[in-house]
ROTORDREN-370168 format. One record per atom (N, C-alpha, C): residue in three letters; atom name; x, y, z. Coordinates in nm, 2 decimals, padded with zeros to 4 digits. Atoms other than C-alpha are relative to their C-alpha. Example, Ala and Ser with C-alpha at 12.3 -4.5 7.8 and 13.67 -1.06 7.14 Angstrom:
2
(mitor ALA N (00.09 -00.12 00.00))
(mitor ALA CA (01.23 -00.45 00.78))
(mitor ALA C (00.09 00.12 00.00))
(mitor SER N (-00.09 -00.11 00.00))
(mitor SER CA (01.37 -00.11 00.71))
(mitor SER C (-00.08 00.11 00.08))
! end
This chain:
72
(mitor UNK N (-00.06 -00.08 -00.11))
(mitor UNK CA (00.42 -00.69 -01.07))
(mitor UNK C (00.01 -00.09 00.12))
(mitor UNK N (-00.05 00.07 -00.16))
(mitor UNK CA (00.58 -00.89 -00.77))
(mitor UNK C (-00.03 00.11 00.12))
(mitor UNK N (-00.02 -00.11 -00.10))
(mitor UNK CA (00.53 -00.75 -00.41))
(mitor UNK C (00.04 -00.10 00.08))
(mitor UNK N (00.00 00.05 -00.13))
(mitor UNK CA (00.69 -00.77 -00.08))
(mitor UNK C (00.02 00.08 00.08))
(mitor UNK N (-00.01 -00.04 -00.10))
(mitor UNK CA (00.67 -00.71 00.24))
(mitor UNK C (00.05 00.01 00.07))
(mitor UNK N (-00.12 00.04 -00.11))
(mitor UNK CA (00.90 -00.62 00.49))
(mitor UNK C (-00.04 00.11 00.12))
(mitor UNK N (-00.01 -00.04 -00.15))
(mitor UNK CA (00.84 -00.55 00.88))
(mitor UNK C (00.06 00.10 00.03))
(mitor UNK N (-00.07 -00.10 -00.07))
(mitor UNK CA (00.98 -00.23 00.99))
(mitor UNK C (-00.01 -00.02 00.11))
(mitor UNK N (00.04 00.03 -00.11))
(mitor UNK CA (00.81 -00.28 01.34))
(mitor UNK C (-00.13 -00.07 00.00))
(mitor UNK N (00.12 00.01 -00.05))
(mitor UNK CA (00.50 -00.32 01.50))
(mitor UNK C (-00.09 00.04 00.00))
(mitor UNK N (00.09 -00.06 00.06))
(mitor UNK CA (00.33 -00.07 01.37))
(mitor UNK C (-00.02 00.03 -00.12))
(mitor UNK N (-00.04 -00.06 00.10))
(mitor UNK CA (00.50 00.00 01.03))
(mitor UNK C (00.01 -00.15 -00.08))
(mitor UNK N (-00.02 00.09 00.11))
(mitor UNK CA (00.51 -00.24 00.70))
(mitor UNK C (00.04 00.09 -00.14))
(mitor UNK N (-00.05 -00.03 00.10))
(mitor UNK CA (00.73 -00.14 00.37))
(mitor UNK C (-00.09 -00.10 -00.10))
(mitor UNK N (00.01 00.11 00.16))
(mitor UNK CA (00.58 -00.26 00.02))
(mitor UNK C (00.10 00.04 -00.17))
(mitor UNK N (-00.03 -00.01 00.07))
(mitor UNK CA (00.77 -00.34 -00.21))
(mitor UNK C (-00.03 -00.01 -00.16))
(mitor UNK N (00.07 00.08 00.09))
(mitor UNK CA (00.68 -00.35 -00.59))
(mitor UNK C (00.13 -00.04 -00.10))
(mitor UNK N (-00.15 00.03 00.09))
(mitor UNK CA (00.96 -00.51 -00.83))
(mitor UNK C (00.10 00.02 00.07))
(mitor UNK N (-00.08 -00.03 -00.08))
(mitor UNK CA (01.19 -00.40 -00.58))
(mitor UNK C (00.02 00.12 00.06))
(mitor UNK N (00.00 -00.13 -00.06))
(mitor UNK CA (01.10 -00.06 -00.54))
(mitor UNK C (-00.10 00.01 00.10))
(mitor UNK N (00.11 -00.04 -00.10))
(mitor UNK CA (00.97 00.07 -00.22))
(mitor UNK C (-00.14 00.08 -00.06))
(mitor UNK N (00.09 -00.06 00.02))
(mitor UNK CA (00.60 00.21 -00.27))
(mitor UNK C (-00.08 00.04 00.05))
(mitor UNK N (00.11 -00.04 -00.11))
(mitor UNK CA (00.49 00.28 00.04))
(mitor UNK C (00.04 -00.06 00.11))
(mitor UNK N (-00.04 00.05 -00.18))
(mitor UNK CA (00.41 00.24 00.44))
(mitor UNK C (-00.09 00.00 00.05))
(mitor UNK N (00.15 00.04 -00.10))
(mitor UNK CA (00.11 00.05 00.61))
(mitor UNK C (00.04 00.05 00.10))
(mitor UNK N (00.07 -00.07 -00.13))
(mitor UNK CA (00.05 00.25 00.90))
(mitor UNK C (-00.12 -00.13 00.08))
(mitor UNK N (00.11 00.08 -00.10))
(mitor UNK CA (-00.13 -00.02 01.18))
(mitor UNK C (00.00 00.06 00.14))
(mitor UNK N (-00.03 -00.07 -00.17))
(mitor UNK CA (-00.25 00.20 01.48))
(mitor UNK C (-00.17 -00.08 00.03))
(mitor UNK N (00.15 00.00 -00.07))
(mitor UNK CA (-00.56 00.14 01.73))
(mitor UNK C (-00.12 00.02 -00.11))
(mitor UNK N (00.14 -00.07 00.05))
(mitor UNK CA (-00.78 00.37 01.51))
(mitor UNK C (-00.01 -00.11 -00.14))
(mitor UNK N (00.01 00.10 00.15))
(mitor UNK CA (-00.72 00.13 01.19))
(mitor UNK C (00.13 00.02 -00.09))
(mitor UNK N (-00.12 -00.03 00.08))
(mitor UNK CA (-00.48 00.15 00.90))
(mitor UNK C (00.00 00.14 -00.12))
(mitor UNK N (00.01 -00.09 00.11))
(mitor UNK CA (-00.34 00.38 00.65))
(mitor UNK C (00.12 -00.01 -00.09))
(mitor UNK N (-00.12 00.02 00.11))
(mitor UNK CA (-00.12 00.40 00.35))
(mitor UNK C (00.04 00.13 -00.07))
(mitor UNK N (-00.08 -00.10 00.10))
(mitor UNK CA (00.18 00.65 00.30))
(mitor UNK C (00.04 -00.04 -00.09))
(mitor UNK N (00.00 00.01 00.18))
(mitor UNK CA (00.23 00.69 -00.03))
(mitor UNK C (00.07 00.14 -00.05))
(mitor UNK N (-00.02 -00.12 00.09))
(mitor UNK CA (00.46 00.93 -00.25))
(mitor UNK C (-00.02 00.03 -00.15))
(mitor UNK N (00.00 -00.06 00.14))
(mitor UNK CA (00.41 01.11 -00.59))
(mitor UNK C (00.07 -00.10 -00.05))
(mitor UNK N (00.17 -00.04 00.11))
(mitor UNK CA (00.27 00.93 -00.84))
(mitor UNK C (-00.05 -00.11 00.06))
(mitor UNK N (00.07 00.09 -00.06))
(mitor UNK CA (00.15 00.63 -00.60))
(mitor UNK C (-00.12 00.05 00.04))
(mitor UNK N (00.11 -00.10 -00.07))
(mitor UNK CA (-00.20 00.69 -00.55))
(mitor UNK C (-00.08 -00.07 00.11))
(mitor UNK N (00.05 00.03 -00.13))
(mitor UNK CA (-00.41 00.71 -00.26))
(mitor UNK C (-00.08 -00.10 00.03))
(mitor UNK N (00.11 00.07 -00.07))
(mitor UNK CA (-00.60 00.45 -00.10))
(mitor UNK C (-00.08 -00.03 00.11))
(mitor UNK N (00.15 -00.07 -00.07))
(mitor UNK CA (-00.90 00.46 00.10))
(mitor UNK C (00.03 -00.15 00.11))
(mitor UNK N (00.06 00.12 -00.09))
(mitor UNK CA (-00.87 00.16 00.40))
(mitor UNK C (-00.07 00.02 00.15))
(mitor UNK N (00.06 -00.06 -00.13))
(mitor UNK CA (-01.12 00.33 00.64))
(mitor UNK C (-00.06 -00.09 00.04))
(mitor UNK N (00.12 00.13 00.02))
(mitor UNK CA (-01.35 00.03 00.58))
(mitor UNK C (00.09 -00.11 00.10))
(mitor UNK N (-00.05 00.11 -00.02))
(mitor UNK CA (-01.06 -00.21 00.66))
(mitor UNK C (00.02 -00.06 00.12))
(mitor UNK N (-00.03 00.05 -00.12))
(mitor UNK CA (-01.06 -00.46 00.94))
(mitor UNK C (00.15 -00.09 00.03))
(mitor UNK N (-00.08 00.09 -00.02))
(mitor UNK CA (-00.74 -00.71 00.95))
(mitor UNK C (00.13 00.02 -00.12))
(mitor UNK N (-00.11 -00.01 00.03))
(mitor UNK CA (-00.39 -00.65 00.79))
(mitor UNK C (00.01 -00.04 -00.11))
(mitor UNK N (-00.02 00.10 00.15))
(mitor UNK CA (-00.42 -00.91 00.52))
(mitor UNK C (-00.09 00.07 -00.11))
(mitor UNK N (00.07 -00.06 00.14))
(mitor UNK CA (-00.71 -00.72 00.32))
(mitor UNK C (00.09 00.16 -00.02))
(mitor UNK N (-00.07 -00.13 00.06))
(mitor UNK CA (-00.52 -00.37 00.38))
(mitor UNK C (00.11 -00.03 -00.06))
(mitor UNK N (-00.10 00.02 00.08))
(mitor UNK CA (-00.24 -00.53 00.20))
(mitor UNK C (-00.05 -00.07 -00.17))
(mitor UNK N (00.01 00.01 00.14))
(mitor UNK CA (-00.46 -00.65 -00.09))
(mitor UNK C (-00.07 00.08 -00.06))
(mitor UNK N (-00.01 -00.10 00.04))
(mitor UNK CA (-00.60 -00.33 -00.12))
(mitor UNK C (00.09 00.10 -00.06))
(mitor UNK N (-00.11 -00.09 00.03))
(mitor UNK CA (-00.29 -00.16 -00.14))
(mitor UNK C (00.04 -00.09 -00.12))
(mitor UNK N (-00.07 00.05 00.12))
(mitor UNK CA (-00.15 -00.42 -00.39))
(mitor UNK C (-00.08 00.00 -00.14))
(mitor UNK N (00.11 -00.06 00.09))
(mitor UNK CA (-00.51 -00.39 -00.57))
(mitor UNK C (00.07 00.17 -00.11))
(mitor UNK N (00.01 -00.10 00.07))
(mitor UNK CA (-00.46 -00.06 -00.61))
(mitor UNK C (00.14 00.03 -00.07))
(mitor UNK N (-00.12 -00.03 00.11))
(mitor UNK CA (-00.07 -00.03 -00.74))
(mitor UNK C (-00.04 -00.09 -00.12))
(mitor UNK N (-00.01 00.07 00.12))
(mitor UNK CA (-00.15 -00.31 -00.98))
(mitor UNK C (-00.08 00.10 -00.12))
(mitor UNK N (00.12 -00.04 00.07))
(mitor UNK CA (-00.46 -00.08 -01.13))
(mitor UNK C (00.09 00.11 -00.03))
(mitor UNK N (-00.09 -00.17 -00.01))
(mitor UNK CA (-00.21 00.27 -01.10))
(mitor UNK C (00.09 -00.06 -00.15))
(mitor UNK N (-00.07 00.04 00.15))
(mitor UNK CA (00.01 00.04 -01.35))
(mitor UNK C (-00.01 -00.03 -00.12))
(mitor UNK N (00.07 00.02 00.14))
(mitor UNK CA (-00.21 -00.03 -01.61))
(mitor UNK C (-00.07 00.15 -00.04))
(mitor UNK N (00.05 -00.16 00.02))
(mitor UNK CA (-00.32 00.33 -01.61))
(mitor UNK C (00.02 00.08 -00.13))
(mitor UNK N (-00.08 -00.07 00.11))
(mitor UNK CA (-00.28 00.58 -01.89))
(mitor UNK C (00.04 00.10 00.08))
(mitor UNK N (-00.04 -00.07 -00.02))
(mitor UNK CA (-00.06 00.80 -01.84))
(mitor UNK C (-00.06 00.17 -00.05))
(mitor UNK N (00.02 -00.13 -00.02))
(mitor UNK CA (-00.20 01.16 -01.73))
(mitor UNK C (00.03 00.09 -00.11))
(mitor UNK N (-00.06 -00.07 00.11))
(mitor UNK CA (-00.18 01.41 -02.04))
(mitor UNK C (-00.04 00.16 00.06))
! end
């Protein structure tokens, strides 16, 4: 799974995975957060201090969502 990133602004980051959008780093004051739609799942970066780990969190966690079994 390839990812990239693309700058919305100043506050906002797109990730891409293979080419599809997967989401949107949120960077405010209070810390970060990651929107995410149905069936991306949630991730937790309350912990997180600096931009670069909440993006290998988030990429952590799509890589793990894709090896997944599928929900029965």
């Amino acid at each position: 799974m390839e990812f990239e990133w693309k700058v919305v602004d100043e506050h906002h980051q797109e990730v891409f995975a293979d080419k599809h959008v997967r989401g949107l780093l949120w960077v405010t004051s209070a810390g970060f957060s990651f929107w995410h739609s149905y069936p991306n799942p949630a991730v937790d970066l309350s912990h997180v201090k600096t931009i670069d780990e909440a993006k290998k969190i988030v990429e952590t966690t799509l890589r793990l969502e894709e090896y997944s079994p599928p929900a029965s």
